[in-house]
C-alpha positions as CSV (number, residue, x, y, z in Angstrom):
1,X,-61.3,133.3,96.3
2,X,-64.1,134.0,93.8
3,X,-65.3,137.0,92.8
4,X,-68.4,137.7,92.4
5,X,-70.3,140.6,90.2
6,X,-72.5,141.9,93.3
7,X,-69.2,143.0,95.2
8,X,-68.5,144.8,93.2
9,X,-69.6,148.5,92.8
10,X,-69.3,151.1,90.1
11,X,-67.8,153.7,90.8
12,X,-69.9,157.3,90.4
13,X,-68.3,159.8,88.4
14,X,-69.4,163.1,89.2
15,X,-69.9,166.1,86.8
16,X,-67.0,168.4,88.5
17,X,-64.8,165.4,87.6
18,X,-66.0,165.2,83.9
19,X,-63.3,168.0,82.6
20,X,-59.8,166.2,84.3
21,X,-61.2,162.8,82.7
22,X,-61.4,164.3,79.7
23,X,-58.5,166.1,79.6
24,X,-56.0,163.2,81.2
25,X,-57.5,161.1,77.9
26,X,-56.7,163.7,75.8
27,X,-53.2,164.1,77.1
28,X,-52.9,160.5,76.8
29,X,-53.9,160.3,73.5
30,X,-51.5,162.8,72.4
31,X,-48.8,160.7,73.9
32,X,-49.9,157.4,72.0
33,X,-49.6,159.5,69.1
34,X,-46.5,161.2,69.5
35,X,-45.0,158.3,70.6
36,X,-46.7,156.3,67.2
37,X,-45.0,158.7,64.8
38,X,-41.6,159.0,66.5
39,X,-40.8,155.4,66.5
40,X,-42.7,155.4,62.8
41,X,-39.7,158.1,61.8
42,X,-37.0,156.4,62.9
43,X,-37.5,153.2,61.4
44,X,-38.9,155.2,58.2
45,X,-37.8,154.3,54.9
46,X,-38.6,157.8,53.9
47,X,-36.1,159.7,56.0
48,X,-33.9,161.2,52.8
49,X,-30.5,160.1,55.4
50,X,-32.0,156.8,56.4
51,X,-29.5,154.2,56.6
52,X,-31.5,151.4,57.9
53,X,-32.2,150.7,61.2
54,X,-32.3,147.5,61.3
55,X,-31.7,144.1,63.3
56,X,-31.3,142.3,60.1
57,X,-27.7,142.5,58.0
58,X,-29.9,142.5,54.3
59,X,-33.2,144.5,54.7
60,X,-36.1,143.9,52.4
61,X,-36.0,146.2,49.7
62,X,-38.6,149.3,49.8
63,X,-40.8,148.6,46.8
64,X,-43.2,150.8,47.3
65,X,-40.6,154.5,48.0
66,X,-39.3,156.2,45.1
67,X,-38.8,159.7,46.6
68,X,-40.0,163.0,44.4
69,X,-36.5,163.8,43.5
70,X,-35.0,164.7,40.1
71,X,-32.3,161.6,39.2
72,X,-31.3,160.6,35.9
73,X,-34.7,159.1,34.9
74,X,-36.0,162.2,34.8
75,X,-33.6,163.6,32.2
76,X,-35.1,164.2,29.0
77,X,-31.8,163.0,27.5
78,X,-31.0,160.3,29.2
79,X,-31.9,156.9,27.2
80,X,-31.8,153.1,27.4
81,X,-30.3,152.9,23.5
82,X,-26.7,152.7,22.2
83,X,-27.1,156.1,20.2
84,X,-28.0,157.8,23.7
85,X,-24.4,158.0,25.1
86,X,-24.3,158.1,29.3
87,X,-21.7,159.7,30.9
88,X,-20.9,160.0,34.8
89,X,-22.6,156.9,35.2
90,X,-21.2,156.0,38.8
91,X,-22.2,159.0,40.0
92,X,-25.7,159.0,39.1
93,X,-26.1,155.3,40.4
94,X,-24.4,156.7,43.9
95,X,-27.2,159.3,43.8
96,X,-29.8,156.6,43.1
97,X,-28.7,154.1,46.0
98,X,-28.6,157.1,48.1
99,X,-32.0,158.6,47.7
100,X,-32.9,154.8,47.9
101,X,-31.1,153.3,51.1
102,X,-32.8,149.9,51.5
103,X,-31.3,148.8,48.4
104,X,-27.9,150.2,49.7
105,X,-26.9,146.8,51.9
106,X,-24.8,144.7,50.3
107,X,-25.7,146.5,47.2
108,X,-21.2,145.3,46.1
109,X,-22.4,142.1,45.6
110,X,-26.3,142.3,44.2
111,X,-26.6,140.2,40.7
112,X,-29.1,140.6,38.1
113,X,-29.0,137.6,35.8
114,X,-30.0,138.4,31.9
115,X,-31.1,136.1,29.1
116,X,-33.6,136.0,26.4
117,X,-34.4,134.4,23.0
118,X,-35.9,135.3,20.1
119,X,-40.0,136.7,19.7
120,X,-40.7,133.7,17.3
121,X,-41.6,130.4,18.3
122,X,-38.4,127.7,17.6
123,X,-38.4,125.8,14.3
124,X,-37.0,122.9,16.0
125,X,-40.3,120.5,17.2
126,X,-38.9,120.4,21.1
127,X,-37.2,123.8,20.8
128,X,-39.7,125.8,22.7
129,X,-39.3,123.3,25.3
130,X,-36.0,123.0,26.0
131,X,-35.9,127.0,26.3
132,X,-38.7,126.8,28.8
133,X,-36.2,123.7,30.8
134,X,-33.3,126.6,30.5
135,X,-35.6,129.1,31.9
136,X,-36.5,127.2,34.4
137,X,-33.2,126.2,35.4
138,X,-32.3,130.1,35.5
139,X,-35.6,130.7,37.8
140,X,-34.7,127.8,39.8
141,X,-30.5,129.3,40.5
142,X,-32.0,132.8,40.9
143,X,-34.6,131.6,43.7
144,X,-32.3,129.6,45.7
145,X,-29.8,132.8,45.9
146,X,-32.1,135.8,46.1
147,X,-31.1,137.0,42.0
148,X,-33.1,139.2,40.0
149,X,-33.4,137.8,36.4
150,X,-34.2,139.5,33.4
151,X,-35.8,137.4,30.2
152,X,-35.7,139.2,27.0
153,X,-37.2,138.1,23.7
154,X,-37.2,141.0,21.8
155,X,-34.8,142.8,19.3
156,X,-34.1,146.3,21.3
157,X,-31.9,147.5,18.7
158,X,-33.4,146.0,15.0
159,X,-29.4,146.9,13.6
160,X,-28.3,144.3,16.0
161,X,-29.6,140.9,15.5
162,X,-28.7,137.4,16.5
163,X,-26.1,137.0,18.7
164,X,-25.2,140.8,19.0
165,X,-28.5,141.4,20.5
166,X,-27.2,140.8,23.5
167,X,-25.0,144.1,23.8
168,X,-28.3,146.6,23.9
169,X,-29.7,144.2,26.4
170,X,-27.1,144.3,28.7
171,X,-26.9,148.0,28.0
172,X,-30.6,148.5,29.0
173,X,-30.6,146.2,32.0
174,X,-27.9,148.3,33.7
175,X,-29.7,151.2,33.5
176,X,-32.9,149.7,34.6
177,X,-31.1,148.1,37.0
178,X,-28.9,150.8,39.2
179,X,-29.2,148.4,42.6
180,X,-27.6,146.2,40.4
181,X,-23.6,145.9,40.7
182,X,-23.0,143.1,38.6
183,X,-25.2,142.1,35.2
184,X,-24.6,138.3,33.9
185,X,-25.3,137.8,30.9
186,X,-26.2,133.8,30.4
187,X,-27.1,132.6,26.7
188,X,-30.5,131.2,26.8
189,X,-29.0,127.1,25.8
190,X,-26.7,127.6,29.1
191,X,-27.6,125.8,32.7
192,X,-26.6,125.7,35.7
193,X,-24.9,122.5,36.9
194,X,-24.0,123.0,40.2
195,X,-27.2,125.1,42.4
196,X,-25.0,125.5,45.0
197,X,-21.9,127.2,43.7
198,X,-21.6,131.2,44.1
199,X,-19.7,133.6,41.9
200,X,-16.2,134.6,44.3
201,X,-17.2,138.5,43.7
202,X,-14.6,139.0,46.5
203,X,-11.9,137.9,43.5
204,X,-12.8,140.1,41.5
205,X,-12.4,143.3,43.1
206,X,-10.1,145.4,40.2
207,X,-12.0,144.4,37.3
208,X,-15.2,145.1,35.4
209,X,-15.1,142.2,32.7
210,X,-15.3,138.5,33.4
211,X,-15.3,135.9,30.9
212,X,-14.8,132.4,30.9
213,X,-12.1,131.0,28.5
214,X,-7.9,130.4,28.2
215,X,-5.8,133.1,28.1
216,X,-2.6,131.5,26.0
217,X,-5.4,130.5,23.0
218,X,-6.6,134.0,23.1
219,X,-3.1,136.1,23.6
220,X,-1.0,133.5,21.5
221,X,-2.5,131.3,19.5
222,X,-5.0,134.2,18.5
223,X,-8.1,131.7,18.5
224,X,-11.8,132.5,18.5
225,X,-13.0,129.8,20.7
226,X,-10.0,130.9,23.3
227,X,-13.2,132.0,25.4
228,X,-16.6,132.1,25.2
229,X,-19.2,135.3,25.0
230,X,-21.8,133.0,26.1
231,X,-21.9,133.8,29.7
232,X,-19.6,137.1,31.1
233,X,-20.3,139.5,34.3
234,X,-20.2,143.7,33.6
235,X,-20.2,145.6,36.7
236,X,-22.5,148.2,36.4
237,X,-20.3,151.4,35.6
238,X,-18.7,153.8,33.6
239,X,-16.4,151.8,32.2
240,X,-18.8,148.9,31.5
241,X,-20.9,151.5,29.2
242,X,-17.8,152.8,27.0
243,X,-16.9,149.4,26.5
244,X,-20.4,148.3,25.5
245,X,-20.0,151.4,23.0
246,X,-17.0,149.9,22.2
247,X,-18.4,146.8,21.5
248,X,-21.2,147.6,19.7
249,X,-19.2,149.8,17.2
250,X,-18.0,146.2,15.9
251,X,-21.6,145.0,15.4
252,X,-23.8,145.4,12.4
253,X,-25.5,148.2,13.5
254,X,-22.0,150.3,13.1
255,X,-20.8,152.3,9.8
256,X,-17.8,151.0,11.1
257,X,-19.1,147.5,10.7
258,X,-17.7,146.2,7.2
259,X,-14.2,147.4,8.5
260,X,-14.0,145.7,11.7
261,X,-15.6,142.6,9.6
262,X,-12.1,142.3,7.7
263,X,-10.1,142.8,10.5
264,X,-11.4,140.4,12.5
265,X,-11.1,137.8,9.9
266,X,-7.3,138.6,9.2
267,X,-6.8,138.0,12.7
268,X,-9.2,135.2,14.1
269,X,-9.8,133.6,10.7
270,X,-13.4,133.4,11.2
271,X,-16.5,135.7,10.7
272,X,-17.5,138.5,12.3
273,X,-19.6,138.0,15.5
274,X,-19.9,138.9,18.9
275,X,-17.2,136.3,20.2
276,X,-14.5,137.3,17.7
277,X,-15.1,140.9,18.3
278,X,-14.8,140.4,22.1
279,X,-11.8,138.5,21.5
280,X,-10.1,141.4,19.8
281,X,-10.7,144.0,22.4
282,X,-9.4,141.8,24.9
283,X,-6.3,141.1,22.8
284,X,-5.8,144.4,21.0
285,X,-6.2,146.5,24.7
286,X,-4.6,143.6,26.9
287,X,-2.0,145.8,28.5
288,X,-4.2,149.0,28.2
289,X,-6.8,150.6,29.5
290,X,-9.8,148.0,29.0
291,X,-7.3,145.2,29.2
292,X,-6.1,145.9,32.8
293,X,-10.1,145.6,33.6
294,X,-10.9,142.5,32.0
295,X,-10.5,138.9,33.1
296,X,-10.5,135.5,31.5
297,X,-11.9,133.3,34.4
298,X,-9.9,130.0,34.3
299,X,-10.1,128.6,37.4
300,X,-14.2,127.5,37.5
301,X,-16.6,126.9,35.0
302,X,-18.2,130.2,34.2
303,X,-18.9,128.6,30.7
304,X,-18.0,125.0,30.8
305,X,-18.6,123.3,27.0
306,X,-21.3,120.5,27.8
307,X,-19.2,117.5,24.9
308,X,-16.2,117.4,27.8
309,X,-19.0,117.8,30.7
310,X,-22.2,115.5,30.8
311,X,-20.1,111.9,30.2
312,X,-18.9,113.4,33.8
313,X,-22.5,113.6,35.7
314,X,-23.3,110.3,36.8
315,X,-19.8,110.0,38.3
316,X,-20.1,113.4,39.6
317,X,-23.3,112.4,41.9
318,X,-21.9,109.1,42.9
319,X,-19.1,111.2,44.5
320,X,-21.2,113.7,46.2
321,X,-23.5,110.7,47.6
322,X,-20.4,109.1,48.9
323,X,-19.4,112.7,50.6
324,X,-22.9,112.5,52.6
325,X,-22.6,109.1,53.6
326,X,-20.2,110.7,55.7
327,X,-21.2,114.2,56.7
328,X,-24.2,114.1,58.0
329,X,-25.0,117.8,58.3
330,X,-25.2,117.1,54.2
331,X,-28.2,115.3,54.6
332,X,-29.7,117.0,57.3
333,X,-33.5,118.2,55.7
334,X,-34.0,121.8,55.4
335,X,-35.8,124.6,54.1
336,X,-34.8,125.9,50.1
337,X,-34.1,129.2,51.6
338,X,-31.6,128.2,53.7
339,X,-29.9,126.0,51.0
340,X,-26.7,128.3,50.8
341,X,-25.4,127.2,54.0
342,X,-25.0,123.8,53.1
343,X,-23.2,125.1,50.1
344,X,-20.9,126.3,52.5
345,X,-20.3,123.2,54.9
346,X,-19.8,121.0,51.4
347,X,-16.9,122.9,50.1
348,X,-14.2,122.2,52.3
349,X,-15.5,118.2,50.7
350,X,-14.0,119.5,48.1
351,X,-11.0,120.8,48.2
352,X,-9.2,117.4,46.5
353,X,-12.3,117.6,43.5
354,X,-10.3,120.2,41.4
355,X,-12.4,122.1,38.7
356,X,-12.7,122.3,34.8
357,X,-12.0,119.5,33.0
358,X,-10.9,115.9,34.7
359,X,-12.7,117.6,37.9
360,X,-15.4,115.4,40.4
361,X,-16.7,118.9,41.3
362,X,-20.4,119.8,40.0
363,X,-19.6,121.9,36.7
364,X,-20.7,125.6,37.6
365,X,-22.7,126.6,33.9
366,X,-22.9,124.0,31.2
367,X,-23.5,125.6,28.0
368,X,-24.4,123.7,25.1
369,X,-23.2,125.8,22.2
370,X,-23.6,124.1,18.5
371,X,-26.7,122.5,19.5
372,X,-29.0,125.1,18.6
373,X,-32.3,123.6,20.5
374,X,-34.3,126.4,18.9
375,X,-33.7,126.9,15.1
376,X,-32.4,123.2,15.1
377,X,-29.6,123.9,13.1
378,X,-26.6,121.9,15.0
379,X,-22.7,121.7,14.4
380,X,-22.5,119.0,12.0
381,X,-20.2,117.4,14.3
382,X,-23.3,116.4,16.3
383,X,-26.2,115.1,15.6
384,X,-29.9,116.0,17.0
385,X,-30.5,113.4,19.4
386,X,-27.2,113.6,21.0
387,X,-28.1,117.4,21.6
388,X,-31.0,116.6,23.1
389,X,-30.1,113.4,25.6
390,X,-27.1,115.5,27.2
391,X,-29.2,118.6,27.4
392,X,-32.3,116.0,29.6
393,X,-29.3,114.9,31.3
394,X,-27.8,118.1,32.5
395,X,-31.1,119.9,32.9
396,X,-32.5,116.9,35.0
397,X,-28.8,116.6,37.3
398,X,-29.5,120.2,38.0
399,X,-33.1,119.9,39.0
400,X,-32.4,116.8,41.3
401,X,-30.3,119.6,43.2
402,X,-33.5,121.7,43.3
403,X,-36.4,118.5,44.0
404,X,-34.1,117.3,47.0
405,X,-35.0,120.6,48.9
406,X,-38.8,119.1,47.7
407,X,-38.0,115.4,48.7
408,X,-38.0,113.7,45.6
409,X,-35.2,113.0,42.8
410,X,-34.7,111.6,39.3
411,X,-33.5,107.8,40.0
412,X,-32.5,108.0,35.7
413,X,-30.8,111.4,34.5
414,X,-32.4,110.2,31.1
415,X,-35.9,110.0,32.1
416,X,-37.0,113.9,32.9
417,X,-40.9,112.6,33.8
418,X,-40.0,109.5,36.7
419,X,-39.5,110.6,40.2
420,X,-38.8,109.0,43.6
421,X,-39.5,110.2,47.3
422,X,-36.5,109.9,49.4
423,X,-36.3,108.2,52.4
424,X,-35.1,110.0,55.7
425,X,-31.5,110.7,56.1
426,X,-30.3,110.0,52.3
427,X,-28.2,108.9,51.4
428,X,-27.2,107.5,54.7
């Protein structure tokens, strides 16, 4: 049937109707808007109870809310600097989160990743550059599991240069930071070596302190390389700040400083610095109260030393190739977002690969301590070039992790510049 415009006749609307018309729209449109703002409060943001309504297990955080409400920012006496003491820490954070519920969700396991370098440009010729490949590297982790990072290249405490700089940075970052339940502090010559590999949080449920080293060269052999303050998580707390305190009173910027300096000589047999001084607290306060909170990590590579690791690469990826031949879920394409599943499906892979050293399983962080990239001034045990080859070859094994998600890789670890498309279903 078609219709047609002529049959059709407009209605007439008379004036006695005019006032019901009028008022059924109005009532209407008082509906529509009641109805508007209802559903607009409950899925509100701004609700000071709000727990999230939501279908999905991770909401976006609120950017834009920051409620009129007095919290610890608003203290005049409250400060980001080691001679500002903080106490009841946990309980201003639990305020925070609370007056700030989408970053409450999974807020256990949230990770803000710090680094930084110096304000001056490197001495070295290809310093500057192999800082911006660690960056990038850092970026590239952070990206691919939903980190906040944090780059600093500035003193924030003048009293506490070079490699004790990192104390007041850490310090700052966890009060910028209160969504935040875990700061990592990475040095800036550290990479990641495996993209796929996530911190076990879950393992670390009754401490506060993480650090990569060996507990027998620490406790017994009383040795300054037993571990390595090159890369160590600090849950954000109470406990974290008294023992940054702690910490810091060892440092330069302490009156306490020339004393410590002699003690930690007598018992390390090397120089006061911000490994040796970690080193003591974890061996002076073992069975005490900091010691029962700290953890030497033995079991990954939360600081793996790069002379035992890149020999290892090229065998590494050979092995994982010959893993995909086989699974084919491994080499299925997909999205970078998504990449942490297939994290997931590769690790029972690896359950024969061990870890650490004599390990075929991707090294978690490669850190390349004695090369000095920036100032250029090596261990004399190595030599320039041999820095920078294995720091090209474990900066570009890392980044063929990331280009795969872009469909290309690096045929020649050694070559940073020469890529190749891959074909459809590699390595099949």
């Amino acid at each position: 049937m078609v219709f047609s415009h002529a049959n059709w006749r407009k209605p007439t609307i008379r004036t006695l109707d005019r006032p019901s018309i009028f008022l059924a729209g109005a009532l209407t449109a008082l509906i529509i808007l009641w109805a508007f703002f209802f559903f607009s409060t409950i899925n509100s943001p701004y609700k000071p109870n709000n727990t999230c309504n939501c279908n999905q297990p991770d909401p976006a955080f609120n950017l834009e809310f920051d409620p009129p409400v007095s919290t610890f920012y608003d203290d005049p006496s409250f400060g980001y600097t080691l001679n500002k003491p903080i106490t009841n820490w946990d309980k201003k954070r639990e305020i925070w989160l609370t007056l700030h519920p989408s970053f409450k969700p999974r807020s256990r396991d949230r990770v803000l990743i710090v680094t930084g370098s110096r304000s001056t440009p490197c001495k070295s010729p290809t310093g500057d550059h192999f800082l911006l490949k660690f960056y990038r590297n850092k970026v590239d982790y952070c990206r691919i599991h939903g980190y906040d990072i944090f780059y600093n290249n500035v003193l924030l405490d003048r009293n506490m240069p070079s490699c004790w700089a990192k104390i007041p940075t850490v310090r700052a970052a966890m009060v910028a930071h209160p969504e935040a339940e875990w700061i990592w502090w990475l040095d800036e010559d550290a990479a990641f070596t495996d993209m796929e590999f996530k911190i076990p949080f879950e393992k670390y449920e009754g401490y506060n302190f993480v650090v990569h080293g060996w507990p027998k060269e620490v406790y017994e052999k009383k040795s300054w390389l037993g571990l390595n303050a090159g890369s160590f998580l600090i849950r954000n707390c109470q406990w974290s700040l008294d023992f940054l305190d702690s910490w810091a009173d060892m440092g330069p910027r302490s009156k306490h400083y020339d004393k410590w300096a002699d003690v930690l000589l007598n018992v390390f047999h090397h120089e006061s610095d911000d490994q040796t001084a970690l080193g003591y607290l974890l061996l002076k306060d073992h069975e005490k109260w900091y010691g029962k909170k700290m953890l030497i990590e033995t079991g990954y590579y939360l600081e793996g030393y790069w002379v035992v690791i890149v020999d290892t690469l090229k065998n590494i990826t050979e092995r994982y190739l010959e893993i995909e031949t086989t699974a084919g879920m491994l080499r299925r394409r997909h999205a970078e977002k998504v990449s942490e599943r297939y994290g997931v499906l590769r690790e029972p892979l690896l359950k024969d690969a061990g870890n650490e050293f004599g390990s075929w399983r991707r090294p978690f962080v490669t850190h390349f301590a004695g090369c000095q990239p920036c100032n250029g001034k090596h261990n004399p045990l190595f030599t320039a070039k041999g820095c920078r080859d294995a720091m090209n070859k474990a900066l570009n094994f890392a980044d063929n992790q990331v280009l795969r998600n872009y469909g290309f890789v690096r045929r020649n670890l050694s070559d940073p510049s020469v890529v190749s498309p891959l074909p459809f279903d590699y390595p099949a």
